[in-house]
N, CA, C and O atoms as CSV, one atom per row, in Angstrom:
chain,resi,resn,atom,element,x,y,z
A,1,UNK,N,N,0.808,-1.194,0.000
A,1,UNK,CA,C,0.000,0.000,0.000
A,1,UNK,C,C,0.851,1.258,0.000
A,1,UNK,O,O,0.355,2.299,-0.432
A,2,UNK,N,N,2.245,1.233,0.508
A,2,UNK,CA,C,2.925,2.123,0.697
A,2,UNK,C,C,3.049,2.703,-0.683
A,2,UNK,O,O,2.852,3.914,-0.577
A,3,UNK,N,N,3.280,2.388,-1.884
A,3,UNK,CA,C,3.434,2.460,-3.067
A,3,UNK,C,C,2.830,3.762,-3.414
A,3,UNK,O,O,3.323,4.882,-3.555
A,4,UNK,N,N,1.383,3.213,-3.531
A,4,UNK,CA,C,0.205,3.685,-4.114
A,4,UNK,C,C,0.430,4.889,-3.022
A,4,UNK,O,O,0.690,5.853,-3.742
A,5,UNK,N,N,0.469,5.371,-1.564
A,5,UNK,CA,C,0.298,6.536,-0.702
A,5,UNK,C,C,1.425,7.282,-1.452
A,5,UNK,O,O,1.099,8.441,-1.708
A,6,UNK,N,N,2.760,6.911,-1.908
A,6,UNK,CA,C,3.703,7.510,-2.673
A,6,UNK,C,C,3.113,8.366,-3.515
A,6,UNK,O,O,2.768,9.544,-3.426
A,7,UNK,N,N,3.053,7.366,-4.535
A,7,UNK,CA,C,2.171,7.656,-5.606
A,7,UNK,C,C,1.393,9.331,-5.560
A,7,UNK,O,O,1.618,10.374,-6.172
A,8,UNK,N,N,0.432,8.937,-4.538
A,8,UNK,CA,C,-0.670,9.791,-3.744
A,8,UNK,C,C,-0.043,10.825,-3.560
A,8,UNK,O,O,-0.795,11.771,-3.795
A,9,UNK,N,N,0.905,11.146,-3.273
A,9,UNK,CA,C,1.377,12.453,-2.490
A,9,UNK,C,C,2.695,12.881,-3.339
A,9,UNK,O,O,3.679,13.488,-2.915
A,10,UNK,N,N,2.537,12.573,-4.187
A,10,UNK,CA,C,3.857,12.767,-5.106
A,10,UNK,C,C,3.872,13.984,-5.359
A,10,UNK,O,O,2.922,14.355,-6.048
A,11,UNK,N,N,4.963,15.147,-4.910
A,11,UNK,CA,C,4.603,16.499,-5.749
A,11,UNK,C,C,4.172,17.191,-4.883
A,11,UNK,O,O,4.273,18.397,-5.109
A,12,UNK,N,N,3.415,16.712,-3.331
A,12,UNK,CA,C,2.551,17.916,-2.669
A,12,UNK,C,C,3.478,18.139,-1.502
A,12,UNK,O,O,4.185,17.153,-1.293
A,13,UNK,N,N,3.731,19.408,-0.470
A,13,UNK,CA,C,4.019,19.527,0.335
A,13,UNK,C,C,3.536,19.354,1.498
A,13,UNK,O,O,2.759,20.123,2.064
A,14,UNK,N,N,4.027,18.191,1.978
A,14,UNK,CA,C,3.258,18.208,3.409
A,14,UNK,C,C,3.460,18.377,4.724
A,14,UNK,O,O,3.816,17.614,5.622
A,15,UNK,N,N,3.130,19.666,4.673
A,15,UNK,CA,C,3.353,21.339,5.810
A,15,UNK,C,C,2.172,20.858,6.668
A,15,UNK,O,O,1.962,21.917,7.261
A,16,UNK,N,N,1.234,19.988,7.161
A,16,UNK,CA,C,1.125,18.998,8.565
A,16,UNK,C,C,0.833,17.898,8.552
A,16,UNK,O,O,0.974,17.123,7.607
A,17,UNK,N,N,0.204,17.583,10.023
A,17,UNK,CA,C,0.006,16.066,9.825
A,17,UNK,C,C,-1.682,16.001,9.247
A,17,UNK,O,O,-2.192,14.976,8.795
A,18,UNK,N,N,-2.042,16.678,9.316
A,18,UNK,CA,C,-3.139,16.832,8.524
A,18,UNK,C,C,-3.278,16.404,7.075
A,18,UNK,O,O,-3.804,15.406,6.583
A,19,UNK,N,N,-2.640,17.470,6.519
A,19,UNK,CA,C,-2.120,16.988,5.383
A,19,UNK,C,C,-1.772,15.876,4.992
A,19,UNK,O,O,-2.144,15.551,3.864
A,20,UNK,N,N,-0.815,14.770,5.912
A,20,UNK,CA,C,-0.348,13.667,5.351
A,20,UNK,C,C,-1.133,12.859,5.574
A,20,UNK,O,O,-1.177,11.963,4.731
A,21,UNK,N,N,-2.374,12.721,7.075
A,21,UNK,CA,C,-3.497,12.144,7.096
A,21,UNK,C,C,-4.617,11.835,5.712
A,21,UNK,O,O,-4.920,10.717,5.295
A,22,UNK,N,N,-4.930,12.689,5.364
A,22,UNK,CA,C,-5.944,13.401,4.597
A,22,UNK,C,C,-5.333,13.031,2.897
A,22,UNK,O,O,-6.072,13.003,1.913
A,23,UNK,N,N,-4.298,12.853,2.879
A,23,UNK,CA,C,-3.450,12.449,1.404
A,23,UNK,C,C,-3.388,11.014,1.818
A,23,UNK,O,O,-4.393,10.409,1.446
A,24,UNK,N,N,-2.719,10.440,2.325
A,24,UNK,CA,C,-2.942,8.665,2.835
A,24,UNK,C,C,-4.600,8.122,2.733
A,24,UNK,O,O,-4.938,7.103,2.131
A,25,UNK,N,N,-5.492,9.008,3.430
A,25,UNK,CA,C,-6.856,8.319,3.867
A,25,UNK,C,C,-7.341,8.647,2.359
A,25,UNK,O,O,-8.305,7.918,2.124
A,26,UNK,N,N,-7.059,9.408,1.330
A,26,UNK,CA,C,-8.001,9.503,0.030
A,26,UNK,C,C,-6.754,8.621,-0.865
A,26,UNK,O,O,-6.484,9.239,-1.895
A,27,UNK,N,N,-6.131,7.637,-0.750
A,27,UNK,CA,C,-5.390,6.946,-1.600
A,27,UNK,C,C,-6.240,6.116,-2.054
A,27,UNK,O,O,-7.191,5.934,-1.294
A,28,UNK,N,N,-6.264,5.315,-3.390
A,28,UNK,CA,C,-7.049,4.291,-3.826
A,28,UNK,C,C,-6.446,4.159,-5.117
A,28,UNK,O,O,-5.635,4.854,-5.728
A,29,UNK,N,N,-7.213,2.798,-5.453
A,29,UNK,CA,C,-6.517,1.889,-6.547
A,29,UNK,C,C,-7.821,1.516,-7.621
A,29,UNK,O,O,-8.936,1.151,-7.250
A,30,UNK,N,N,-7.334,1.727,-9.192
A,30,UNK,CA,C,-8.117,1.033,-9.904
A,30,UNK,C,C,-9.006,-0.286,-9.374
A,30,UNK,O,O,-10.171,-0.591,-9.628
A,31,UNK,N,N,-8.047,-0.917,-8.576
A,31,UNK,CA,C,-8.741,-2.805,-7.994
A,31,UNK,C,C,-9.603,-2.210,-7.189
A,31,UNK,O,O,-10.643,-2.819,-6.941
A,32,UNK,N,N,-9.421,-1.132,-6.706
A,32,UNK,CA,C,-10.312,-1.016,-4.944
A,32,UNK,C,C,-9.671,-0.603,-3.780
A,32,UNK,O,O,-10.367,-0.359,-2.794
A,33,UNK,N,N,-8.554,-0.492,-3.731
A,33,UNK,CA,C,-8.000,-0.663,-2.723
A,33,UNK,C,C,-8.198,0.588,-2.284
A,33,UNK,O,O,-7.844,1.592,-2.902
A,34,UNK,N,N,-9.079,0.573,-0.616
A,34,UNK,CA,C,-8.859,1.853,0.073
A,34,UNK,C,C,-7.970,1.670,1.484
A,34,UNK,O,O,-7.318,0.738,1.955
A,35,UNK,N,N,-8.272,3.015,1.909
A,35,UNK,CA,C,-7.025,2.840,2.922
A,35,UNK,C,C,-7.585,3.664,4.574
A,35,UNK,O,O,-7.322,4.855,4.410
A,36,UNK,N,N,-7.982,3.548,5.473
A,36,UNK,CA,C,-7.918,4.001,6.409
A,36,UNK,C,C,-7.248,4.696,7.575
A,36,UNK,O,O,-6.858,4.181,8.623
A,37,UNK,N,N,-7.199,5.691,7.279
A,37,UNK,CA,C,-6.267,7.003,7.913
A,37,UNK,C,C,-6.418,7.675,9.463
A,37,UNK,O,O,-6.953,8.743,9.166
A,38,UNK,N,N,-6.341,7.685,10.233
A,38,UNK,CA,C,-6.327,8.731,11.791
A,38,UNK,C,C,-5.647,8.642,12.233
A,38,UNK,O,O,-4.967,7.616,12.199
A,39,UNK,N,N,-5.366,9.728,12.985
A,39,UNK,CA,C,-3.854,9.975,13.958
A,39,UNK,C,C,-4.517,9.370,15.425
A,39,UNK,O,O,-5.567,9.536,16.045
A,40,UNK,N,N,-3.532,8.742,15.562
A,40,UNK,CA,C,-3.935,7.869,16.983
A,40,UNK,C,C,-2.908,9.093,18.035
A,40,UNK,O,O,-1.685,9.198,17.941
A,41,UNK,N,N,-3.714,9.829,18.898
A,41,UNK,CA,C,-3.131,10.989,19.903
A,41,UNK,C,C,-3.112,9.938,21.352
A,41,UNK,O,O,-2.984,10.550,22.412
A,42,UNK,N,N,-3.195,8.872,21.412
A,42,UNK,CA,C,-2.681,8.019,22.504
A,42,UNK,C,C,-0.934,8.566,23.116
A,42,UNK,O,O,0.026,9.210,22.693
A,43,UNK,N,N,-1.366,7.783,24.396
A,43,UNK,CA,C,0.227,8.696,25.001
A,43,UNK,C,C,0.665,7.116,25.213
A,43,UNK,O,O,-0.256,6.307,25.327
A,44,UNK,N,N,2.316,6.538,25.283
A,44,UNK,CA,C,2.446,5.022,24.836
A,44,UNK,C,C,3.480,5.133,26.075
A,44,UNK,O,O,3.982,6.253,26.168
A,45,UNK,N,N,3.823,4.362,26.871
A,45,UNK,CA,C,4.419,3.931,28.117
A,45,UNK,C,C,6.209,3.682,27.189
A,45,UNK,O,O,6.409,2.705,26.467
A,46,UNK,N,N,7.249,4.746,27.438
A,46,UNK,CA,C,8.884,4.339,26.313
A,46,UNK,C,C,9.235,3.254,27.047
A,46,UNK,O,O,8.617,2.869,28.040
A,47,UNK,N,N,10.198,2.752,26.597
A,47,UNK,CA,C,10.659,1.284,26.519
A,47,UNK,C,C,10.302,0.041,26.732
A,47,UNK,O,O,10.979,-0.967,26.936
A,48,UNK,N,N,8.615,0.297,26.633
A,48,UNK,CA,C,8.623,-1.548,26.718
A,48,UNK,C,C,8.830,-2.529,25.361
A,48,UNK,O,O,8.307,-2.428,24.252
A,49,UNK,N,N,9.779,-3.502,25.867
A,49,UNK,CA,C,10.662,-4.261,25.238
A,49,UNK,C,C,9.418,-5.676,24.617
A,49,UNK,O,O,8.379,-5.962,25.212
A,50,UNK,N,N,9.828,-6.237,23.545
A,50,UNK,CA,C,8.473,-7.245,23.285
A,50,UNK,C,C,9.598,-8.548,23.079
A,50,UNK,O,O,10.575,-8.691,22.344
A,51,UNK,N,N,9.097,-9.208,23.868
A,51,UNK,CA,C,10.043,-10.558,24.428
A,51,UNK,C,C,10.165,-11.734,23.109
A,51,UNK,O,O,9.298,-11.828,22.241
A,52,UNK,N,N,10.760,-12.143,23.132
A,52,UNK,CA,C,11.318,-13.279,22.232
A,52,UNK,C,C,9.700,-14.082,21.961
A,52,UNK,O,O,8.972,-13.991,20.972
A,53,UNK,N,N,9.523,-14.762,23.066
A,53,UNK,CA,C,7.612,-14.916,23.185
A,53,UNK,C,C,6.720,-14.741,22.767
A,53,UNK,O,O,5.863,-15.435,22.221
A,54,UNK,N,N,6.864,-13.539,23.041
A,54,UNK,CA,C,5.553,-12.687,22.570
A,54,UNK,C,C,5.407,-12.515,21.376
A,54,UNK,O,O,4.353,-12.898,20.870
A,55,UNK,N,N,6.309,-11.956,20.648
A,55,UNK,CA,C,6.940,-12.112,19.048
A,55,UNK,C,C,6.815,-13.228,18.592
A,55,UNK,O,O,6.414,-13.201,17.429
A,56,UNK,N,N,7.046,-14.596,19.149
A,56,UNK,CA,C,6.674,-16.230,18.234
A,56,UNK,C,C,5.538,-16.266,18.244
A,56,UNK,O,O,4.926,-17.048,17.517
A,57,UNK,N,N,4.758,-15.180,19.319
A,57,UNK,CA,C,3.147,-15.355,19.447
A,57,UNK,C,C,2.477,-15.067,18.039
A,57,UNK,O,O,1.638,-15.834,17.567
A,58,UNK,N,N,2.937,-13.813,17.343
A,58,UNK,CA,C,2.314,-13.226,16.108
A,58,UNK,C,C,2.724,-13.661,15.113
A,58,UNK,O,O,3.881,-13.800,14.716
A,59,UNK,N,N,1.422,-13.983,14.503
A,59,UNK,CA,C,1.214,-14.827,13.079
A,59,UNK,C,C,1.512,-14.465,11.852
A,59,UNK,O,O,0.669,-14.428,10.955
A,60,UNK,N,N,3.104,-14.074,11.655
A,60,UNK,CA,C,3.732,-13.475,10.732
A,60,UNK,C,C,4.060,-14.517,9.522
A,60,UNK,O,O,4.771,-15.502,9.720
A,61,UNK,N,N,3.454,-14.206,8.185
A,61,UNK,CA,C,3.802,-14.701,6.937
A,61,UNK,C,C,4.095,-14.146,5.853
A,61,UNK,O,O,3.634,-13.210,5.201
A,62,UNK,N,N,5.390,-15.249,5.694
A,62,UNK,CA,C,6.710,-14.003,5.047
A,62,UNK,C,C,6.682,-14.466,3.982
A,62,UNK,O,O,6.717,-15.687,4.136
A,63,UNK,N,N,6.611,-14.067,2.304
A,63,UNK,CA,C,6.673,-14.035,1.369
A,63,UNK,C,C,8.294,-15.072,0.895
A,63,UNK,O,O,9.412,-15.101,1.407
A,64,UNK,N,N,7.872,-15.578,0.070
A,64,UNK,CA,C,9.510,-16.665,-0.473
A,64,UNK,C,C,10.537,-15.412,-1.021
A,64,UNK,O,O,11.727,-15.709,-0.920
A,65,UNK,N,N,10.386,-14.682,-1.325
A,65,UNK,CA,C,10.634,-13.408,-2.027
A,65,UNK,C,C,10.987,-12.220,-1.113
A,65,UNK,O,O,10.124,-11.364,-0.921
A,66,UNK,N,N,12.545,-12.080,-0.373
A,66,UNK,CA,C,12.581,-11.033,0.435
A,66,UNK,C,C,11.403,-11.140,1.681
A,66,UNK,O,O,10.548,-10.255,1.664
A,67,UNK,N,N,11.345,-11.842,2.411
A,67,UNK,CA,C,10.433,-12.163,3.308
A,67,UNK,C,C,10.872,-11.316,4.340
A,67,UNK,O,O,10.030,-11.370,5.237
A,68,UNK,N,N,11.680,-10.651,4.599
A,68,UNK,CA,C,11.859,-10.032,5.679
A,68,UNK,C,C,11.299,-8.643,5.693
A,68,UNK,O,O,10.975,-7.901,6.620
A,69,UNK,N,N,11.274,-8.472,3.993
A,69,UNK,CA,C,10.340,-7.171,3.894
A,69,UNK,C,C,9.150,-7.316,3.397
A,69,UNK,O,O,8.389,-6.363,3.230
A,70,UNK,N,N,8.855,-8.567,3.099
A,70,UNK,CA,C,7.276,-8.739,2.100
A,70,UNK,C,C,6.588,-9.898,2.722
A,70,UNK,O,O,6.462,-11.038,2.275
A,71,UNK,N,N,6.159,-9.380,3.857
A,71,UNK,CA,C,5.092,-10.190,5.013
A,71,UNK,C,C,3.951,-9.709,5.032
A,71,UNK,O,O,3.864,-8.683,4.357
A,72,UNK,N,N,2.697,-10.141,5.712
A,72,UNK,CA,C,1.387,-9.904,6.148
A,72,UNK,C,C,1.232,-10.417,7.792
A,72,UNK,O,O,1.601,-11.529,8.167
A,73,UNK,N,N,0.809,-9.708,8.407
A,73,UNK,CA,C,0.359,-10.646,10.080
A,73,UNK,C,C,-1.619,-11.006,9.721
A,73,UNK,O,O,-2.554,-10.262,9.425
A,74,UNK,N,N,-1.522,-12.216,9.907
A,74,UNK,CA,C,-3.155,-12.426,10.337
A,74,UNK,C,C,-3.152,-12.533,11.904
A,74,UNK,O,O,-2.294,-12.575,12.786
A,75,UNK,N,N,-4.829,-12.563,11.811
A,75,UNK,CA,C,-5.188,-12.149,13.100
A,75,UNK,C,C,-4.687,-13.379,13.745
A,75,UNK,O,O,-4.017,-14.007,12.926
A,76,UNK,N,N,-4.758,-14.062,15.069
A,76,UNK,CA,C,-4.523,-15.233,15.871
A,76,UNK,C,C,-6.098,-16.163,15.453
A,76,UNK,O,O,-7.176,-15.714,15.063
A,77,UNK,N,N,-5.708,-17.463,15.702
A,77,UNK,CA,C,-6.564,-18.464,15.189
A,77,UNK,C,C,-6.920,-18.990,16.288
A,77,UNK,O,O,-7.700,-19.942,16.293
């Protein structure tokens, strides 16, 4: 999806986060593809560390092809 938000914003200046919201959330694709955009203003607790564990927990599937960059997570089963 990153592509296509490229794509999207190619050329424009983006002077806030507004802006980059609002250019991401109107991205779309001939196929369909839309995209869902908001700034999450949550406040996040710094350094918590995600354990070896917890990480084998999530259902990461990695593409034969550069898999370390061309994955999907599904939800847990």
């Amino acid at each position: 999806m990153f592509c296509y938000i490229s794509k999207n914003w190619r050329g424009r200046p983006l002077i806030s986060i507004e802006t980059v919201i609002n250019l991401i959330a109107n991205t779309t694709t001939k196929q369909g593809l839309e995209i869902v955009c908001v700034l999450d203003e949550n406040t996040y607790e710094r350094g918590i560390e995600v354990t070896k564990e917890e990480l084998d927990l999530v259902n990461i599937n990695r593409d034969e092809f550069h898999g370390e960059w061309n994955y999907f997570i599904s939800p847990q089963e």
